[in-house]
N, C-alpha and C positions, 0 to 999 in steps of 0.2 A: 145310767139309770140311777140317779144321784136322788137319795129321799130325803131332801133338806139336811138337817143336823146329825149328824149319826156318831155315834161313838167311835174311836181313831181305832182301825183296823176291820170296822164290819163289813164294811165291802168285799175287803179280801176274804173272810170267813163267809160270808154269803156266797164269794166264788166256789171256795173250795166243797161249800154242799151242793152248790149246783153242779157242779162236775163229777162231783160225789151221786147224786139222785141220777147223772145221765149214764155212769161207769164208761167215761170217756176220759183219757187224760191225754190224748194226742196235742199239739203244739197247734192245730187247726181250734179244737174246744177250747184251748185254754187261750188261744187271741178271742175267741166270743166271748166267753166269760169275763175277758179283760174289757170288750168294749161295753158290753150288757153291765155290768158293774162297776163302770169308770172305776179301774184300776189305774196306778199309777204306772209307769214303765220297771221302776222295780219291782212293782207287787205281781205284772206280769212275769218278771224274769225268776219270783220267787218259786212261781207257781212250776216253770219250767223246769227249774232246775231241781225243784221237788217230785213234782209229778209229773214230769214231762215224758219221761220214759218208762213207765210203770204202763205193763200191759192189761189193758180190760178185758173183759169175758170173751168180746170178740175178735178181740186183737192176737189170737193164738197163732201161732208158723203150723206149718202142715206138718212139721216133726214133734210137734209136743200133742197134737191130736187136738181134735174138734170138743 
């Protein structure tokens, strides 16, 4: 989703609020956001290794409660 000229890193920061507006950060959101935002392969791995395992609101285990 490449909008012509953009300022060096907007992609990645459009990623991270999209991911941010869905409160999703699983490894499944963050390859869409990588393909939705033509991320490079580091920008993907940046996302992962940043946000890749932070839990969202629904992502709760059944021992921390609903």
């Amino acid at each position: 989703m490449s909008n012509g000229v953009l300022p060096h890193g907007e992609n990645l920061r459009r990623a991270i609020c999209w991911l941010g507006e869905r409160g999703r950060h699983d490894i499944a959101a963050i390859s869409d956001a990588a393909e939705r935002f033509d991320l490079t392969p580091l920008e993907e791995q940046f996302l992962i290794e940043h946000f890749g395992n932070e839990a969202g609101p629904g992502d709760r285990s059944p021992e921390q409660g609903a």
